[in-house]
Each structure stands twice: as structure tokens, then as C-alpha cells.
C-alpha positions in Angstrom: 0.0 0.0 0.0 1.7 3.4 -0.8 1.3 6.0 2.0 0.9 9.6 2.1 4.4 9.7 4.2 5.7 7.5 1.6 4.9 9.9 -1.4 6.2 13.2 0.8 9.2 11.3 1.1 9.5 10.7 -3.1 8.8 14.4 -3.6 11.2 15.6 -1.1 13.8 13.2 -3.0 13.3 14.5 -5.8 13.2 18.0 -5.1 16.8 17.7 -3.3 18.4 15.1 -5.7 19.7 12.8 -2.7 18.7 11.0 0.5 20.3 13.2 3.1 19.1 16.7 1.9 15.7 15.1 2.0 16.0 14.0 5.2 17.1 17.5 5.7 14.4 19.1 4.2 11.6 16.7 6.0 13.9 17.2 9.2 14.2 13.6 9.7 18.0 11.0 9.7 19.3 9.7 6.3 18.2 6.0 7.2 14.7 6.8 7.5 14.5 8.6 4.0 16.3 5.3 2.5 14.4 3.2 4.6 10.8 4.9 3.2 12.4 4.7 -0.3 12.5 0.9 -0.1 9.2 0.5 1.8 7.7 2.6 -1.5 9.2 0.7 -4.1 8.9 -2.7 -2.8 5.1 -1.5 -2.4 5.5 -0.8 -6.7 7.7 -3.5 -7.0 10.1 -1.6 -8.8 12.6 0.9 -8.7 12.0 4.6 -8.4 15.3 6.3 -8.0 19.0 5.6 -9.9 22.1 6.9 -8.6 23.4 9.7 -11.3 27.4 11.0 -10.0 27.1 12.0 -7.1 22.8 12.3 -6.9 20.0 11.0 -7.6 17.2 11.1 -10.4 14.1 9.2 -10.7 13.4 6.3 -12.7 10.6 6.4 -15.4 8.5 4.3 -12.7 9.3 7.3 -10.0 8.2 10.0 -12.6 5.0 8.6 -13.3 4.3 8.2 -9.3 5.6 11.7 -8.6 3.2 13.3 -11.2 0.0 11.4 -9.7 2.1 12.3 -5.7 1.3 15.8 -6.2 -2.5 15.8 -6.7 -3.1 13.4 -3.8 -1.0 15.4 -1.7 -2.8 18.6 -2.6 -5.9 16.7 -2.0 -4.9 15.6 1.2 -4.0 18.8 2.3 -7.4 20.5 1.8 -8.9 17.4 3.9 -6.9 18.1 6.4 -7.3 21.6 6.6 -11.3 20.9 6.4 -11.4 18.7 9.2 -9.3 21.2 11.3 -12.2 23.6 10.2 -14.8 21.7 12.3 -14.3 22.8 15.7 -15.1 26.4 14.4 -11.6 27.9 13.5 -10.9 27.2 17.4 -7.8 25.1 15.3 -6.3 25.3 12.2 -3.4 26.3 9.8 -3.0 28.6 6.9 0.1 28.5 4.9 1.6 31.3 3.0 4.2 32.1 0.2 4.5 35.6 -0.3 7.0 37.8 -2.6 9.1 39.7 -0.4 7.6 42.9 -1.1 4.0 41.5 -0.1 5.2 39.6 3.0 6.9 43.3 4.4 3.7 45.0 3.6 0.6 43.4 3.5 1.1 40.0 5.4 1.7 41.5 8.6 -1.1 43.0 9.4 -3.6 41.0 8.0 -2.3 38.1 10.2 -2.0 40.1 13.2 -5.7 41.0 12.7 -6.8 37.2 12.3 -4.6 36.4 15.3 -6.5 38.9 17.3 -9.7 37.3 16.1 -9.2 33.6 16.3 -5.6 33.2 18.4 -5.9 29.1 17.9 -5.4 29.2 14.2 -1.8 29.1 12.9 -0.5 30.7 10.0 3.5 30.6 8.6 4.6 32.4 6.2 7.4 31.7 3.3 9.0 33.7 0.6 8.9 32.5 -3.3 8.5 34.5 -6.2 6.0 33.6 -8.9 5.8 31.4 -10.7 8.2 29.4 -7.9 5.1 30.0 -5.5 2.2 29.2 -7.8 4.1 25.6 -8.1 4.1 25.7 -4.3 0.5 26.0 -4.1 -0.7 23.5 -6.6 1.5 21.5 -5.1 0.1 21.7 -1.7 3.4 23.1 0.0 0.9 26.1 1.1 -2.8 27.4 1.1 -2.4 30.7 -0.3 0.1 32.2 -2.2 0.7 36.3 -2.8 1.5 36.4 -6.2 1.6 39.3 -8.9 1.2 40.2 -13.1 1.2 43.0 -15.2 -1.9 43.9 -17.1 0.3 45.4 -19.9 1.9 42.4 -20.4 0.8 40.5 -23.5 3.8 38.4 -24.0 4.2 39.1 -27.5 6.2 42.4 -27.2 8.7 42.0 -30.4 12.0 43.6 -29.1 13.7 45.7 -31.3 17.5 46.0 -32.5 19.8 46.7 -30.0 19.3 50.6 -29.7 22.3 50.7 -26.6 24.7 47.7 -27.5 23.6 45.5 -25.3 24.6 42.1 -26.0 22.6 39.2 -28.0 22.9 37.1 -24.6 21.7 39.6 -22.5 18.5 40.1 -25.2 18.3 36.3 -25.4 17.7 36.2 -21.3 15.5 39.5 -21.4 13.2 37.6 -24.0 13.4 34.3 -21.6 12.1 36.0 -18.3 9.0 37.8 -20.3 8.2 34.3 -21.7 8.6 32.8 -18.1 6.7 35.8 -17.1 3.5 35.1 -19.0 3.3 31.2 -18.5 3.2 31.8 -14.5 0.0 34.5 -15.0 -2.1 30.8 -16.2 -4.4 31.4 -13.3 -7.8 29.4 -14.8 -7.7 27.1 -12.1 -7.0 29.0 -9.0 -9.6 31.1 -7.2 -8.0 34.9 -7.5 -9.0 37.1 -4.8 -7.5 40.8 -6.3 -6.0 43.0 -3.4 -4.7 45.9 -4.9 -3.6 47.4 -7.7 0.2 48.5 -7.3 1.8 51.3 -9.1 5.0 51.2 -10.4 7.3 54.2 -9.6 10.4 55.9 -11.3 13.6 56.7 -9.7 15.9 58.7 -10.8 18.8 60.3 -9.4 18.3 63.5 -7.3 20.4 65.6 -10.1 18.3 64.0 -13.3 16.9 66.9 -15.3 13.7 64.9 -14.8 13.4 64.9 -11.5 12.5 68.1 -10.7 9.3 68.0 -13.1 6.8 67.3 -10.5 4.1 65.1 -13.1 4.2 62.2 -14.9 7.8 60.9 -16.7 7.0 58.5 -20.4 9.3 55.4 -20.3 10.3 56.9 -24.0 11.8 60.0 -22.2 13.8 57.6 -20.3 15.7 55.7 -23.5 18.9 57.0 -24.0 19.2 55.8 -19.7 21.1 53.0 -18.5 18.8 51.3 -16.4 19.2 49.4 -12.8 17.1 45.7 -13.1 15.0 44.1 -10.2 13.6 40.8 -9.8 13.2 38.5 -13.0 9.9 38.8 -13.4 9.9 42.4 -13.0 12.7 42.9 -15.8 11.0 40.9 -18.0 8.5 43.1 -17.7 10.2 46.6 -17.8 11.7 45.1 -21.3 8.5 44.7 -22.7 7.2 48.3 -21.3 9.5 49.8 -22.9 9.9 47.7 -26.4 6.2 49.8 -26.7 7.5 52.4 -25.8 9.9 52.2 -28.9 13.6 51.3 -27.5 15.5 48.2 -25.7 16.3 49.2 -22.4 20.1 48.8 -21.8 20.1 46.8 -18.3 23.8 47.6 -17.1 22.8 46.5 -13.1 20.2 43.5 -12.1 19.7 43.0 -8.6 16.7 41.5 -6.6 17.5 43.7 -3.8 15.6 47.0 -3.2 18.0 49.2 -1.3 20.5 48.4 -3.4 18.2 49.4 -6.4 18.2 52.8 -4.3 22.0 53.4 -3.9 22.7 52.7 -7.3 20.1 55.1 -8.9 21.3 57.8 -5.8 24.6 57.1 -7.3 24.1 57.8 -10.5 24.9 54.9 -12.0 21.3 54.7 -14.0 17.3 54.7 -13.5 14.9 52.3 -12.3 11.2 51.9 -12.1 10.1 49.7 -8.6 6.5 48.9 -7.5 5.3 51.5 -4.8 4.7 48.5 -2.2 8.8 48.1 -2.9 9.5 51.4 -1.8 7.0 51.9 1.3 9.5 49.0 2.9 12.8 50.8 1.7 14.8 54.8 2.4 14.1 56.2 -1.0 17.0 58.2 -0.3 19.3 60.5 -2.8 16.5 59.6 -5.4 13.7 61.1 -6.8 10.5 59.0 -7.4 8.5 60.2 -10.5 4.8 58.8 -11.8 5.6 56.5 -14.6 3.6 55.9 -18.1 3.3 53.9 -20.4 3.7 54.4 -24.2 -0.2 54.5 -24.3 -0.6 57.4 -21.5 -1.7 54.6 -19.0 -0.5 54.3 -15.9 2.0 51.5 -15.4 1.0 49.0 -12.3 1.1 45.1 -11.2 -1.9 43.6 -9.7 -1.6 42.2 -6.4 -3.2 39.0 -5.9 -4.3 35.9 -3.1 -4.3 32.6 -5.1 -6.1 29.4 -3.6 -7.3 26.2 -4.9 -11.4 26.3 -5.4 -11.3 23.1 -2.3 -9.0 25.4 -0.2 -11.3 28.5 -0.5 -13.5 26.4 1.1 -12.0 25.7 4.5 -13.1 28.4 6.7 -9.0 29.7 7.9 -8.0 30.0 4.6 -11.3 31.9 3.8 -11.0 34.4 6.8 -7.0 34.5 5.9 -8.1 36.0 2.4 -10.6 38.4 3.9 -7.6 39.6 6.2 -5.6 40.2 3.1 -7.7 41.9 1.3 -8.1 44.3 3.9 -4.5 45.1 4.8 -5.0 45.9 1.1 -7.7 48.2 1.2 -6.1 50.5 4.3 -3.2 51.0 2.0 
């Protein structure tokens, strides 16, 4: 008979590519993972992981069983978190994956309000970017997951000829994060609660003859700039912004890391455009933060969203956890 602990144990394996970061991961010795690998496949009778070097990879046989492992482990998440439900939220646990901005912002007060409200239910909280997190929730690694997408973004944005001389590579991996961009906004089977809409903000440096203009900057004013890169996601993004806007940004700096975002644009070592939420957790200072638009007029924002399964929105915790969001939202 395969067990639930069984299947954990083949996922974590295969996540980590050997028996002793599983065991890691699961917090659990080395012997028990091996020992759960051969309860599993003698329950299969066959083999479902091969020693590869210094790893290990799955066999055909573990493939198959990992792709049916992470339906019934979602499943079997949302029947636990139901039954928890019963005893009227007096227990319970809500799991969250949140991008970094989101989890500075809007996660902590929305679960200091459900604490106040209903102390007995527990809530953690990781970080993962999407489309990392949206994996994480159809998985069933988590119950809701913060996730964000551009409105603007179409995913057929034809970049043009290198306008700045940035190299083919560097073009190559622009065009691969807007492509990963747009398959991790596939959101037809999640239940999408929207929070907010986020705008996205220009800085500059303090001396930019821009700066000083006190309205609204087009991303086509901004072309002949070298620019400062965030997150993947987000530079997939600005690269598509501003390919309708006429001109290849040349990326010079790309860091996931806000305040250093700040100190090079205070520098003056190029500009960047960051979501407001970004900058409400980091010293904007030496810069100069500008409206941006888009090559339509439009204002450029991300939407902010709470992702569940349709069984998960069901369980009262994770229902009340997504009410709290979206009111941390609203006071912003």
C-alpha cells in the first residue's frame, strides 16, 4: 500500500536530488528517508530512483508516481485543513508564500488581525516569487500564495535591434524571463482574490533633469538611460514596457534587492522603475520617485493577488485568511 508519508518522502527526493538533503528538508535522519524509499518501491515493486554522480534522479516508474504524488497530496492537504475547520476555527493552519515585497507589507497586518480574532489558528509564512510560488501552491506546499502580473503584459512584445549595445545574450535572457513571465500569469484554475492594484514608480537620481518636473515621466523619455534591473519577473516586464515604448532598455545592473536598487540610482549609476509597495519597505534616499507611463498614457501598475485552490477557499481559515488580506490591502 503506498502512504501519504511514503509519497512526501518521493517528492522531497526529488526536489533535493539525494537521501540526506531530504532527510534535511523533512527534518528527519538519512536511514529513515532510504528506509521509506525501499518501503515505496517494494510497495510498486520496482525501482524509483538511480544513482546519477554524485545524486540522484528518478526512474521512469518514479516520474510517473511523482506526477499522480502531487494531486493526492494537494488533496490531502485541503482534507486536512477541512477537518481542522470543524471545531469552528478554534484550530487550524494557513500556509503562506508571499513575494518579499507583499510579506513586508501586506502580510503582517492582515495576520495580526486574524490572530486577534481567532488566536488558535496558525498561520506561517514563506517567501517564493512567482511562478516558484504558484508551483508551491498547486503542489500543496501552502494554502495561499501572494503572487503578482502585469496587465500590460501581453507576452508578444517584439523587441527591437539593440538601440544601446547591449549584447545578444543579455537580449536572449530578457526575452526568456518575459516568456517565463507570461506562462506563470495561467491562473484558470486558481480562485484569484484581487487586493490591490500596485503602481510602479520611477527613480531617478536627485540631479536627473527629470526629477524636478513634479508630473508624470514616459518610459520613452527615459531611452537613452542606463537602467538598474529588479527581480526576473519584474525585468521581463520593464523590457516589454519599454519595447512599446519604442527602445531596448540597456540593463547595465540587475539585482533582486531594493535598497541596493536605491543606492545605485542615488549614485548615478542609471534609473529604475520599482512597485510602490517596494518602496513603502525601503529609504528612497538620494532619489527622486516620478509617476511612470506607459507608451499608451496609462498608468503603469502590477496587480496584487491571493491565489487558492477552489477546495482550499472552502476551508473556513484559509477563507478568513483571504478576507484579512484583502483588507490590509484596502487600508493601503
Amino acid at each position: 500500500m503506498i502512504e501519504a508519508r511514503h509519497l512526501r518522502v518521493l517528492r522531497a527526493v526529488a526536489r533535493t536530488g539525494s537521501f540526506s538533503a531530504a532527510a534535511r528538508e523533512l527534518g528527519c535522519t538519512q536511514p529513515a528517508i532510504s528506509q521509506q524509499m525501499k518501503a515505496l518501491e517494494k510497495s510498486v515493486d520496482t525501482p524509483l530512483v538511480v544513482r546519477s554522480g554524485r545524486g540522484m534522479q528518478l526512474s521512469e516508474a518514479g516520474r510517473v508516481l511523482l506526477k499522480h504524488a502531487t494531486g493526492i497530496l494537494a488533496g490531502l492537504s485541503a482534507a486536512e485543513e477541512e477537518v481542522a475547520a470543524i471545531a469552528g476555527l478554534r484550530a487550524g493552519r494557513v500556509r503562506l508564500v508571499s513575494f518579499p515585497t507583499a510579506s513586508s507589507t501586506l502580510v503582517p497586518p492582515a495576520v495580526a488581525r486574524l490572530r486577534d480574532s481567532h488566536p488558535g489558528v496558525r498561520v506561517s509564512l514563506v517567501e517564493a516569487e512567482p511562478p516558484e510560488s504558484l508551483a508551491m501552491l498547486r503542489g500543496g506546499e501552502c494554502e495561499i500564495a501572494l503572487a503578482f502580473r502585469y496587465p500590460q503584459s501581453d507576452g508578444a512584445a517584439a523587441l527591437p535591434a539593440a538601440a544601446h549595445g547591449t549584447p545578444r545574450e543579455a537580449r536572449a535572457e530578457a526575452n526568456l524571463e518575459a516568456q517565463q513571465l507570461s506562462a506563470g500569469t495561467d491562473w484558470s484554475d486558481l480562485v484569484v482574490t484581487p487586493l490591490l492594484d500596485d503602481p510602479l514608480v520611477g527613480l531617478l537620481p536627485a540631479a536627473h533633469p527629470l526629477a524636478g518636473r513634479g508630473g508624470p515621466v514616459g518610459l520613452a523619455e527615459l531611452a537613452g538611460e542606463q537602467w538598474i534591473a529588479g527581480c526576473p519577473q519584474c525585468r521581463g516586464h520593464l523590457v516589454e514596457l519599454c519595447a512599446g515604448a519604442g527602445f531596448e532598455p540597456r540593463i547595465d545592473f540587475a539585482t533582486d534587492d531594493y535598497p541596493a536598487v536605491v543606492g545605485l540610482v542615488a549614485a548615478g549609476l542609471g534609473v529604475a522603475v520599482l512597485p510602490r509597495l517596494a518602496l513603502q519597505s525601503v529609504r528612497p534616499d538620494g532619489v527622486s520617485t516620478v509617476p511612470v507611463r506607459t507608451a499608451t498614457g496609462a498608468p503603469a501598475v502590477r496587480q496584487v493577488v491571493a491565489l487558492t485552490l477552489p477546495d482550499l477557499a472552502e476551508v473556513p481559515a484559509v477563507a478568513l485568511m483571504l478576507e484579512r488580506l484583502a483588507g490590509a490591502a484596502a487600508d493601503r
